[in-house]
N, C-alpha and C positions, 0 to 999 in steps of 0.2 A: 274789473280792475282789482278787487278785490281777491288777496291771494288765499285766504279760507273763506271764501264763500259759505261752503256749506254748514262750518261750524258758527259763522258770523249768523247765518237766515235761523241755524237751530235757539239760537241766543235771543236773536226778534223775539221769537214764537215765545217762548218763557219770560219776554220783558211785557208782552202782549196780552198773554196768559192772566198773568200775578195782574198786571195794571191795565185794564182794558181801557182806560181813558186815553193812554198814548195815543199820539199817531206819527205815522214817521214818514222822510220824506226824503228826495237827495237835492243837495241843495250846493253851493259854493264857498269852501270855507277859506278866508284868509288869516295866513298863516305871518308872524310877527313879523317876521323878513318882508311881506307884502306878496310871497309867491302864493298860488290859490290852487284849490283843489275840490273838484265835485266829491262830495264825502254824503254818508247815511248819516241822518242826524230822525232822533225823535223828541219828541214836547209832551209836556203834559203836567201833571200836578203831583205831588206827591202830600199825605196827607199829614200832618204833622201836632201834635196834642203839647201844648206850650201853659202853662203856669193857668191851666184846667178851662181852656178852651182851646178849639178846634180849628186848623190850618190849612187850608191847601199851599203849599207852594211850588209855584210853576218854574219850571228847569226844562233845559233841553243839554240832550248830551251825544256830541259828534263821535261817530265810528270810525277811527283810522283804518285806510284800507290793511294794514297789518293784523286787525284785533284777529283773534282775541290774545294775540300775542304783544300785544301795545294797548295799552288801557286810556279809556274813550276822554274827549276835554269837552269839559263838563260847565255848564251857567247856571246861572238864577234865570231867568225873564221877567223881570217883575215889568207889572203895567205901571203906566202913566203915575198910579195914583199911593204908589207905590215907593219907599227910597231902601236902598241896599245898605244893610246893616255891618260894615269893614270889622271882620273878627279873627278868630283862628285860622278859621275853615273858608273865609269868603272876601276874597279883593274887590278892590272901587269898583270893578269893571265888570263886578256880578262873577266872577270867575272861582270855581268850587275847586280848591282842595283838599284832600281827608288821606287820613293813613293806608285806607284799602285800596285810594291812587297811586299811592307811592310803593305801595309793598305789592302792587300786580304782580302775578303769577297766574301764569293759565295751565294746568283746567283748575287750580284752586279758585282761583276769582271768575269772577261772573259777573254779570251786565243786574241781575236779580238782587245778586248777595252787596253791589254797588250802591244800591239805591236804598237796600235795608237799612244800612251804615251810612247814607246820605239823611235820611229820616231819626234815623238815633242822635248824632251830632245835630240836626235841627231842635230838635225836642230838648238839647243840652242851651243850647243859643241859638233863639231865634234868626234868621239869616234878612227881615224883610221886616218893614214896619211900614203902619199910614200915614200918608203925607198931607199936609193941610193944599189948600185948593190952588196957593199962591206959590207951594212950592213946587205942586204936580206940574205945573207950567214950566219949571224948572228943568224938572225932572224927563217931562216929555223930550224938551229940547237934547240934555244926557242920553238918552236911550237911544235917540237919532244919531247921535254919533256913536256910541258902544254898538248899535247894529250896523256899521259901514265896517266893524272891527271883528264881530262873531259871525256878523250871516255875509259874507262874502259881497260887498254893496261897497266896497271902497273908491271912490272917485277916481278918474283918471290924474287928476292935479297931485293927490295923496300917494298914489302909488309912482308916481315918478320919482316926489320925493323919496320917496325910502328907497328905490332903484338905485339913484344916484349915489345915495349914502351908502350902501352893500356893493356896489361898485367898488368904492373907497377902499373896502375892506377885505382884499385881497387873502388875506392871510388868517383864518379866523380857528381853533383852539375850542376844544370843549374839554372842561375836568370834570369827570363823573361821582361825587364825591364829597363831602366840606368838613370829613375829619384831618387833621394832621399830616397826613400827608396830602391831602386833598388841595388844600391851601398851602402847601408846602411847594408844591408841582406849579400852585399859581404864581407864588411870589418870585420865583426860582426864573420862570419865564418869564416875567414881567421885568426882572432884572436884566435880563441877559435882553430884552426888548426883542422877543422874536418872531413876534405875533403881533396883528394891529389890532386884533380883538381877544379875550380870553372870556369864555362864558365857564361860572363855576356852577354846576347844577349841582343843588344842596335837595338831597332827598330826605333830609330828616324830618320830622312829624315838627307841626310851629312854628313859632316866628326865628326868625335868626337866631343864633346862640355863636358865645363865643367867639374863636375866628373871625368867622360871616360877621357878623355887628363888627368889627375891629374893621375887616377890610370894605364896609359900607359909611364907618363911621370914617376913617381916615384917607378914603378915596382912591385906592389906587387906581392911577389911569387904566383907562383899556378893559377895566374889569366890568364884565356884569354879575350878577348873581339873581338866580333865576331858583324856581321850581318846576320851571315848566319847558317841558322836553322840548318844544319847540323851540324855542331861546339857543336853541344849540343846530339850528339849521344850518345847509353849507359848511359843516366844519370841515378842514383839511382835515385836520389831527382829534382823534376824540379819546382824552388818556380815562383811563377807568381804576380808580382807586379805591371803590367802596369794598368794604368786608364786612360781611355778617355777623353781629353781635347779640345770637342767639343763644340758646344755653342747649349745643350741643354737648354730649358725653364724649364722643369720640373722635380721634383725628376724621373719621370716614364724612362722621355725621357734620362737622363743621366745613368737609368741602361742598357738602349736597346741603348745606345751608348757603354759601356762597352760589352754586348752581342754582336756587330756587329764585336767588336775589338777581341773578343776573339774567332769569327769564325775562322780567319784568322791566329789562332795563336794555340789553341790547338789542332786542328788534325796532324799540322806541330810537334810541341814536341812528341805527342804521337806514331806519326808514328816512329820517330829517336828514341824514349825510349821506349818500348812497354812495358818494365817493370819498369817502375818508378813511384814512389809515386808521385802524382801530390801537394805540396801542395801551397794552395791560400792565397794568403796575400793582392789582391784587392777589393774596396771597391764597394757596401756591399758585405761581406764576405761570407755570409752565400747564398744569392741569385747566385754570382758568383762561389760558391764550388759547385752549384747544377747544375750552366751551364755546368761545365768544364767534370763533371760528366756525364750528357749526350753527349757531344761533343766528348768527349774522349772513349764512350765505355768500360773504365776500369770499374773494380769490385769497388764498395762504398767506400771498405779497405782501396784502393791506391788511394783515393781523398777528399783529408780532408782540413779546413780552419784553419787559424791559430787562428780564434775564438777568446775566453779568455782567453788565456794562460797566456797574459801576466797580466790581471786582476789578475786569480786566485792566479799567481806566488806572484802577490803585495799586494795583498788580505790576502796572508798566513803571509807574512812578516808583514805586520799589525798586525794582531792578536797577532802573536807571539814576536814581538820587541816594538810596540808601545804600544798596549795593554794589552800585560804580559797573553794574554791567551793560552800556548801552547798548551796545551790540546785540545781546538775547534780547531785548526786551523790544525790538523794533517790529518785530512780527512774532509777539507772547500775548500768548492770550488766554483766558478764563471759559471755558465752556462746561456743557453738560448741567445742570441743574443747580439751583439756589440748596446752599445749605452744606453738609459736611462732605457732599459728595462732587461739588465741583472738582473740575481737573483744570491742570496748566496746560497749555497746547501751546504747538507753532504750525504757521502757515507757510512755511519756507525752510528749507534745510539749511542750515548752517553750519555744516560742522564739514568736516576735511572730505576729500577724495579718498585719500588710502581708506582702509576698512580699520584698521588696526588704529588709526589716527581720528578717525569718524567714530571708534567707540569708547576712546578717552574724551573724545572734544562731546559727544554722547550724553556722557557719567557725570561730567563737567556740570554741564548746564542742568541736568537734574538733581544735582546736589544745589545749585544756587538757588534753583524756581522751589525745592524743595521750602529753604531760608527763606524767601520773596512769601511762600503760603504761612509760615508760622507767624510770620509779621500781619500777614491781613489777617487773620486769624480773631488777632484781637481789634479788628478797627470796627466789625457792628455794622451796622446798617441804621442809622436815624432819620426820620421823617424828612428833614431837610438837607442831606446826604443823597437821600431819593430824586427828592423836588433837584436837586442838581444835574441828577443823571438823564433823567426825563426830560430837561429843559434840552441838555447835551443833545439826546435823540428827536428830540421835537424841534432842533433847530437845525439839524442836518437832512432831516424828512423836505421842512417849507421850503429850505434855502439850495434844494436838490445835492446836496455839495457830494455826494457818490464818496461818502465817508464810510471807512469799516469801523462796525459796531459788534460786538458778541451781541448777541440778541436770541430772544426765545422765538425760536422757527419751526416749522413742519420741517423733522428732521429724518423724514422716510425715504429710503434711498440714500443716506446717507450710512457710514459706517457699517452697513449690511445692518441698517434697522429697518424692518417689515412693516411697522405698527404703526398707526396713527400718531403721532406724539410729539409734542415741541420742545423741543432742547436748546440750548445757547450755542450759536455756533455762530461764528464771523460773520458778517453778511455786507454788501454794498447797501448802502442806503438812501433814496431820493425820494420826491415829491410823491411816487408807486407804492412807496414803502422799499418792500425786500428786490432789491433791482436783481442780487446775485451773491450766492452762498458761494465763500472764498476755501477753498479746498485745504485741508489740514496735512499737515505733513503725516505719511505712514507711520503710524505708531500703534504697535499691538497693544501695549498697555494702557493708553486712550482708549483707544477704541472697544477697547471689554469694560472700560469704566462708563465710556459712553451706552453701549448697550444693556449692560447692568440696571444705568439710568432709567434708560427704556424701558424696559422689564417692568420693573417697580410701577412707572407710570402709567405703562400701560395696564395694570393691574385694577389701579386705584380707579380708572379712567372707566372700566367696565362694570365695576360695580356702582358705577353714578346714575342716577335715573335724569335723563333730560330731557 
């Protein structure tokens, strides 16, 4: 069941190699929703040198059949006699966090280079201390439930419960992300109530900051906030917001820092959602909806960018409130790429029968859509601007409603483009994601601006190492 087998058994051998005390085993693991999975897991001690004496401490760390493209979830096991130390790096539940979890990347990370950086952080805060005799009693009883939670032993009474309650929750949201737009995209949903659950996975290294504390401290319904990929199981919708705040030099290098980030992060969502519309709201949009789309495996449908949606949406309002054109603006739309190179489209001819009357009525409307582009021009793009647009497509996705959206699409076959490449183009949208790309009216000077697009993209796209 394991889809890299052979890279997964070469990673055994070097965890086996370095720590020959492991041992490993396959075992049953259940997962937060209550659904289970025969998973590799192995045990063992790792050695740890604390305020000038000497440690073992005993962890076990489950293999997602994805790895080593999804990075392994990771425990304490402390014995009996034993109590869990709640710090940076270590929840009530014995459950290990650390930065080389969150920033996986394969073949940079390793199951080896995990463990080093599991022992370093120990050696900074210890993760386990002795417990007196009257508390180990305690503590035994604790363990006996946290293991019906990590080694797959969960009662049949327990797991009905949680059945019933994911039952409930028909409709469930994961935001990949908990900077500003991250949380933007949440509250934006949670307004518009369009989801009965929204899970925010916050991948930054610590405890909450910012935002995340505001939106833990003041409650919003529906919301969880999570670290842990699982938490985001079953989702319909999984929007992806995070960006890389590395210290590239170059446009190149800052999108193959986004690509490095998103190894480590969509095979992990896709595995927990296998049927969820992926869609991307990181920048550039259009290069990143094309990574996620290879990384992820899904069919084109269920991996779309948020593109120009929100142009087109502002785009229309133009026309129709500022410029009193309602008539163009009913089928006007924003396609081709974020940034100075979008273009105005129509998905319908409007203009006269005669020719001579069809290329004043022509001149007409591109002199207005021209007015309609200088106007948005200056309207920007803000975090919660975003968190609107997003909400807009996240709720015509659940609610299946077969709404046209410009969206970032596999635009091949389209406009006589060859190339791999996702561009903004109208598309039907339902619970499938992309149901059906809505046909643009023939226009030569679209269409070389569209392919131009292409070009560019597909450029930047080959020089990417994925």
């Amino acid at each position: 069941q394991y889809k890299f087998r052979d890279l997964t058994i070469e990673e055994l051998k070097d965890v086996s190699k370095t720590y020959p005390s492991f041992t490993f085993s396959m075992n049953t693991y259940t997962f937060k929703d209550g659904s289970q999975k025969d998973l590799l897991n192995f045990s063992g001690t790792v050695p740890v040198k604390y305020a000038g004496s000497s440690y073992n401490i005993p962890v076990r760390l489950w293999i997602l059949d994805s790895h080593p493209f999804a990075p392994p979830i990771c425990f304490l096991k402390p014995t009996a006699s034993m109590g869990i130390a709640v710090g940076k790096h270590v929840d009530a539940r014995g459950r290990i966090y650390l930065p080389y979890l969150q920033n996986w990347s394969h073949p940079k990370s390793t199951l080896t280079g995990l463990i080093k950086e599991m022992i370093a952080k120990f050696e900074e805060e210890l993760p386990l201390y002795s417990l007196s005799s009257s508390d180990a009693a305690r503590q035994s009883e604790l363990l006996s439930y946290i293991a019906k939670i990590t080694e797959g032993e969960t009662d049949m009474k327990s797991r009905s419960k949680t059945g019933s309650r994911n039952e409930g929750c028909f409709n469930k949201i994961t935001v990949v992300g908990a900077g500003d737009l991250g949380i933007a995209c949440v509250l934006a949903v949670a307004a518009k109530d369009v989801a009965d659950k929204v899970v925010l996975l916050d991948l930054s290294e610590g405890a909450a900051k910012g935002g995340t504390m505001d939106l833990e401290i003041f409650a919003v319904p529906n919301v969880e906030i999570s670290k842990d990929f699982s938490a985001s199981a079953d989702s319909k919708v999984v929007v992806l917001t995070v960006n890389s705040l590395g210290n590239a030099q170059t446009y190149l290098d800052v999108i193959q820092s986004n690509v490095d980030l998103f190894r480590g992060i969509i095979p992990a969502v896709s595995h927990y959602s296998q049927n969820a519309v992926l869609l991307v709201a990181s920048h550039p949009v259009e290069v990143m909806t094309f990574v996620s789309w290879k990384l992820s495996s899904f069919p084109k449908s269920r991996v779309i960018g948020v593109g120009a949606n929100l142009d087109s949406e502002r785009f229309r309002y133009i026309l129709t409130n500022l410029l009193k054109a309602e008539v163009l603006a009913k089928d006007a739309w924003v396609t081709g790429e974020q940034g100075e190179d979008k273009v105005p489209s129509w998905t319908s001819c409007n203009v006269a029968a005669n020719q001579a009357e069809a290329m004043a009525a022509r001149n007409s409307r591109e002199k207005v859509a021209n007015r309609a582009m200088e106007v948005l021009k200056g309207k920007g793009q803000r975090s919660w601007s975003v968190g609107l647009s997003v909400a807009d497509l996240v709720d015509s996705i659940l609610k299946d409603k077969r709404k046209v959206h410009s969206v970032s699409t596999l635009a091949k076959g389209c406009c006589n483009i060859n190339s791999e490449v996702f561009l903004s183009l109208p598309c039907i949208l339902g619970t499938s994601g992309v149901i059906e790309m809505v046909r643009l009216e023939e226009d030569p000077l679209v269409q070389e601006k569209l392919q131009s697009s292409a070009g560019s993209i597909h450029d930047i796209q080959q020089q990417l190492k994925l």
